[in-house]
C-alpha positions in Angstrom: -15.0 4.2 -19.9 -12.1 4.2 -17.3 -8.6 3.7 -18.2 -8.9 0.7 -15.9 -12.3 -0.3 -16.4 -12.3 -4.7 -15.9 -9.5 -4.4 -14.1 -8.9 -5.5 -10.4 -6.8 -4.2 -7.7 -5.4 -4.8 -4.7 -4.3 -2.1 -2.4 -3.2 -3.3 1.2 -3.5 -0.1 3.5 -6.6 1.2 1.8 -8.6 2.3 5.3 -6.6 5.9 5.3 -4.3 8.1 3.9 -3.1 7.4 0.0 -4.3 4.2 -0.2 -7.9 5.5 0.9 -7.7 8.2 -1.9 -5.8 5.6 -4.3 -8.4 3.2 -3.9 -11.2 5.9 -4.3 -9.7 7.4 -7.7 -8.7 3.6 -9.3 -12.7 2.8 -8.6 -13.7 6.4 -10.2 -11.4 4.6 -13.2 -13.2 1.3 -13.5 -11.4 -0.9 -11.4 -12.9 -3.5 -9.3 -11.5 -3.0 -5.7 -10.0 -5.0 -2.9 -9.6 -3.1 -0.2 -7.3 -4.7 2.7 -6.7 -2.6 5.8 -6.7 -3.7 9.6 -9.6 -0.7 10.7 -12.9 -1.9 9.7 -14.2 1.9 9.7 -11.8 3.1 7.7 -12.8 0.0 4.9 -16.3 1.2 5.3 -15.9 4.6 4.7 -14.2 4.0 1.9 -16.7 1.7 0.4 -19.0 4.6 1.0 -17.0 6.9 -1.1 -16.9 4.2 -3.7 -20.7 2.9 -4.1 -21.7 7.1 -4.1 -19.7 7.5 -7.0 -21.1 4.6 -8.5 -18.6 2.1 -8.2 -17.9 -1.2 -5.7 -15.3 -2.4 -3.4 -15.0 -5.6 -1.8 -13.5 -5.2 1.7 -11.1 -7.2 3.5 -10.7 -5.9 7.1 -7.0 -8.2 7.6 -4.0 -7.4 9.7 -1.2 -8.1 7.2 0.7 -9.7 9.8 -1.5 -12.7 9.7 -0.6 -15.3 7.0 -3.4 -17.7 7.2 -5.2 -14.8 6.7 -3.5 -13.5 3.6 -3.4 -17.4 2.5 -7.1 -17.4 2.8 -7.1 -13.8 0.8 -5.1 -15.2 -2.3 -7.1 -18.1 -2.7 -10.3 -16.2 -2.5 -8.9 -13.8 -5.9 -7.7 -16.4 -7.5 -11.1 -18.2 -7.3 -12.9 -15.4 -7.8 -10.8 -13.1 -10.4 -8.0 -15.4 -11.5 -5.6 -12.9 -10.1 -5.1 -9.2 -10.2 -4.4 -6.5 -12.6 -2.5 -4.3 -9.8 -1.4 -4.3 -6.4 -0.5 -1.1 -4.6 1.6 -2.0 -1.1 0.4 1.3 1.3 0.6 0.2 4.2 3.0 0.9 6.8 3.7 1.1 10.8 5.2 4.2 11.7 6.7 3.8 15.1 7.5 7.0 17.4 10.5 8.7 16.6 13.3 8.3 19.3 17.3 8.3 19.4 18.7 5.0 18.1 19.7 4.0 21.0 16.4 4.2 22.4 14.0 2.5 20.3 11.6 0.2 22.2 11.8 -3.8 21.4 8.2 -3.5 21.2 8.1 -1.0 18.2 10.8 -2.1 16.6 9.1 -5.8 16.8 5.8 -4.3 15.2 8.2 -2.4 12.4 9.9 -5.6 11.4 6.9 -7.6 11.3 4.6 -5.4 9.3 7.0 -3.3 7.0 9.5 -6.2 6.4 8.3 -9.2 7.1 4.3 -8.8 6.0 5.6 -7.1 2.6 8.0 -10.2 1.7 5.0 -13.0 2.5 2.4 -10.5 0.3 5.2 -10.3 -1.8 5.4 -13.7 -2.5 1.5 -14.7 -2.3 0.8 -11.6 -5.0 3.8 -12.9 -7.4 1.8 -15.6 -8.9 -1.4 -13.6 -8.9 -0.3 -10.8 -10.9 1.5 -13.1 -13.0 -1.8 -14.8 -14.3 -3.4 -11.0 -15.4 0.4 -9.8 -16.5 -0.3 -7.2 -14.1 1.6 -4.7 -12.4 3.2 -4.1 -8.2 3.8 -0.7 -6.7 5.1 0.0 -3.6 5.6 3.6 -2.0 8.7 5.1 -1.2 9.6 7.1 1.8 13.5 7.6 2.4 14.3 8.4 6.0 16.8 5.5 6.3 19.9 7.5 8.6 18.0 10.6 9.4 17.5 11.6 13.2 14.9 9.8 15.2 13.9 7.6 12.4 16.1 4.3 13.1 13.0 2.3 13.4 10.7 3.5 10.7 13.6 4.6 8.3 15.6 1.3 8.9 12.3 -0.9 8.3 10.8 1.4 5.5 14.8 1.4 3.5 14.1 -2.6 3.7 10.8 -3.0 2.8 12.2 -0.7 -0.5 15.2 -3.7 -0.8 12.8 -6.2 -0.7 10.6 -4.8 -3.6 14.1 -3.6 -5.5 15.3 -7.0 -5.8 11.7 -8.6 -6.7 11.5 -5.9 -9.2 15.4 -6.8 -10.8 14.7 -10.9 -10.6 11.1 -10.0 -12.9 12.3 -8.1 -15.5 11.8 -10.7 -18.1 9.2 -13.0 -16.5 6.9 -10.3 -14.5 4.9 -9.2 -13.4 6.3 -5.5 -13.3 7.6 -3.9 -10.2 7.4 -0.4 -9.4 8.2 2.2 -7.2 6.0 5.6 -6.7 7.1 8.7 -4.7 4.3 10.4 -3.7 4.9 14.4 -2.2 4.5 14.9 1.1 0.7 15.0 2.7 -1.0 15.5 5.4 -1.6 11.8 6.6 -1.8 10.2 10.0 1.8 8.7 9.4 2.9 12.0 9.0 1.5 14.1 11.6 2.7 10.9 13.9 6.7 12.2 12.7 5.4 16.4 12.5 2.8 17.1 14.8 1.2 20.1 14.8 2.2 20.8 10.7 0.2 23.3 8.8 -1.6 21.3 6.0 -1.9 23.9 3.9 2.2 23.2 3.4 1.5 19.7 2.0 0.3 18.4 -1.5 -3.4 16.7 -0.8 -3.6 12.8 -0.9 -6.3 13.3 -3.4 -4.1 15.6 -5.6 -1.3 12.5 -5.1 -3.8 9.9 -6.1 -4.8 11.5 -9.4 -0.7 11.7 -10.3 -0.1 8.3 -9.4 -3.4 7.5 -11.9 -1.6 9.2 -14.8 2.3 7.7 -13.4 0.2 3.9 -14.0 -0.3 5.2 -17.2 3.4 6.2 -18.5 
């Protein structure tokens, strides 16, 4: 039996990247799935990965920017799970890199609204959900906040880690519990976006980060 076995979890970005492999290696532990990601390919691949080992997913193809939709979303586990055992926040926009001075309205528009803005309404729909199964948040933490080129991403990114900071101070005796995990870097489509052209082989694996961040739940 899994160490998670009759456990659900959430994970929003679950299409690619860590929360692809994330999702993949929580299933491989017993946990019932809900996958949220805005690609519908990316969901279906996954759920691939998932049934061939044996396990399910349910899939929720949802841009995280839409609140009816996430509305809809929370009243659909509560009904059907009576909340959730875990959340893991993944997902993220990472806009082009550019001089702070030259950042386009555009991106920084899409930055706000997805990594500050979507994480404070999940954020708030999730609360009462975890709450009901004592259960646990983590969020992923990427500090770029003041290095060159990365006002947008590292500006949004050091906020979304703000927002999750002071949820995780104001629930220390009432939960659910708040965490923060730092995964090493990998070769992910965020990343090659910021270093194009990187060799791989220089990168931890988003598999190999997924099975640390199985045994970090665990400590």
């Amino acid at each position: 039996m899994g160490a998670f076995q009759g456990q659900t979890a959430l994970i929003t970005g679950a299409s690619r990247g860590f929360g692809f492999f994330a999702a993949k290696a929580l299933a491989a532990e017993g946990a019932e799935i809900i996958a949220v990601a805005r690609t519908s390919g990316g969901l279906e691949e996954l759920d691939d990965a998932i049934q061939s080992a044996g396990n399910q997913a349910t899939l929720v193809p949802l841009d995280i920017t839409d609140d009816a939709g996430l509305q809809r979303l929370c009243v659909s586990i509560h009904q059907r799970w009576g909340g959730v055992n875990l959340w893991l926040h993944s997902a993220i926009h990472a806009a082009p890199l550019t001089p702070a001075g030259h950042v386009a309205e555009k991106d920084l528009d899409k930055s706000i609204a997805i990594n500050i803005r979507a994480s404070q309404r999940l954020i708030a729909m999730v609360d009462p959900l975890l709450k009901a199964k004592n259960g646990t948040a983590v969020h992923l933490d990427d500090p770029r906040a003041g290095k060159k080129f990365f006002a947008s991403y590292g500006a949004t990114k050091a906020a979304q880690k703000a927002l999750f900071d002071s949820w995780a101070a104001e629930t220390v005796s009432t939960g659910p519990t708040v965490r923060c995990f730092t995964p090493e870097q990998m070769p992910t489509s965020t990343r090659a976006r910021f270093y194009p052209g990187q060799n791989p082989d220089e990168l931890s694996s988003p598999a190999v980060e997924a099975t640390k961040f199985i045994d970090w739940l665990q400590t």
